[in-house]
N, C-alpha and C positions, 0 to 999 in steps of 0.2 A: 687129521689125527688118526684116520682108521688106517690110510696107507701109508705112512714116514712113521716106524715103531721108533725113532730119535728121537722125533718131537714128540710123539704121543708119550715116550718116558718123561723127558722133559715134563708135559705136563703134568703129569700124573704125582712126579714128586714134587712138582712146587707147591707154594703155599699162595693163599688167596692171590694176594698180588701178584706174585709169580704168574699164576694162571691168566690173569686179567692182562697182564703187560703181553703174554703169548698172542693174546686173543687182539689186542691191540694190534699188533706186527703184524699178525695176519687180515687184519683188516683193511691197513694202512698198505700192504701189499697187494691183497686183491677186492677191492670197494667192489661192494656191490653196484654202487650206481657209478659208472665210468664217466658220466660228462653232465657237468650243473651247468645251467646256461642260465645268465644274467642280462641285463639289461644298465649298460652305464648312466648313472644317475647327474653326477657332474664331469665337466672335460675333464682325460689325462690320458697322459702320456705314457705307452708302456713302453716296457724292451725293445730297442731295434728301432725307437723314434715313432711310433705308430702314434697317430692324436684319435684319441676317438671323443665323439661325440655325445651327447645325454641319446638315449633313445637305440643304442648301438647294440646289437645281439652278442654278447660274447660267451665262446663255450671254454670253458675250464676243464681241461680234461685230469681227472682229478687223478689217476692212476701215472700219471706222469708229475703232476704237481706233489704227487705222494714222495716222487722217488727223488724229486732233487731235496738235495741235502739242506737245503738253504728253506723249506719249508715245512721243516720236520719242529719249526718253531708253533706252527699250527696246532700244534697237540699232537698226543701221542698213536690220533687215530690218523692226524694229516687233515684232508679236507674231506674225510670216508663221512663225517658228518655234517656238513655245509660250514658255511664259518660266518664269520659278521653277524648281523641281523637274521641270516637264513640259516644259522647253525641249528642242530636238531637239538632240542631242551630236553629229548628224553635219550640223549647217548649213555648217560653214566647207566639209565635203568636198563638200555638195549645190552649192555654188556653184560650188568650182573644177571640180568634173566638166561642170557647166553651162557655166560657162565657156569650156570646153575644144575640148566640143561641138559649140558653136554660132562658136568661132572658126573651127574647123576645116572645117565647114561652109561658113560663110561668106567663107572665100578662092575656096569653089570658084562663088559667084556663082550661088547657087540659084535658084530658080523656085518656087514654090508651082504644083503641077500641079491640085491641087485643092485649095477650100477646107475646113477642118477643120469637124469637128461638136464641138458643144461640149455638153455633157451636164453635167444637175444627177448630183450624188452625193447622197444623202442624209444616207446615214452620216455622212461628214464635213463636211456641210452645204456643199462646193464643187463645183469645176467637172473634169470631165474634157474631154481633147484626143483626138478619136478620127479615124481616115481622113483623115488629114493627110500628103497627098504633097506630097512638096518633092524635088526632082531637081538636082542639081549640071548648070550648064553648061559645064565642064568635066572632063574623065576625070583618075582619077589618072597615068597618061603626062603630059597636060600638067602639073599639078600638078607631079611632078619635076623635067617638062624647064625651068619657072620656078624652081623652089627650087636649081635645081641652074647657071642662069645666070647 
């Protein structure tokens, strides 16, 4: 949003869901956690005739499951939030706090003072956000004295 001033208009004039469905797309496009790994519970059979077995490692790479078309049935985030039994039960809250955020934030017409570092995780097979300054060009005074004209 700080670098694409298209999408960042986009968001700026939508309205709640507007912004939320943004925040979705871009989630569903780049998940934080790139690969759930599972454990098959009952035999089957997948794509390509593969039988697997109870007990069998499988990794879901979720940033490619995101992109085929045929599993945009998953919801609107994809599999960016687990799905089945290991779907996250606090997606709707992750968003609107997200939301919230980066509205509030973004009234105040930030800056990125430095670029972020972006770090492999293992663990969760994705990406972390590290030393990423962003600095509001306006103080909260001015922020009132607009909210309040």
């Amino acid at each position: 949003l700080l670098d694409d001033p298209g999408l960042r208009q986009r968001y700026d004039d939508a309205d709640l869901a507007g912004r939320l469905a943004l925040l979705y797309a871009i989630i569903r496009d780049e998940p934080v956690v790139a690969h759930l790994y599972r454990r098959v519970r009952e035999p089957v059979t997948v794509d390509g005739g593969h039988d697997l077995t109870p007990g069998t490692l499988v990794d879901i790479d979720v940033a490619a499951a995101n992109a085929d078309d045929a599993e945009r049935a998953a919801g609107e985030a994809g599999l960016s939030f687990g799905a089945g039994p290991h779907r996250c039960p606090g997606q709707h809250l992750a968003m609107m706090e997200t939301e919230v955020l980066l509205t509030a934030l973004l009234r105040r017409d930030p800056v990125a003072v430095t670029a972020p570092r972006i770090l492999w995780h293992d663990l969760v097979a994705g990406y972390q956000v590290r030393e990423f300054d962003v600095r509001p060009i306006t103080t909260p005074e001015e922020d009132l004295k607009a909210i309040l004209a």
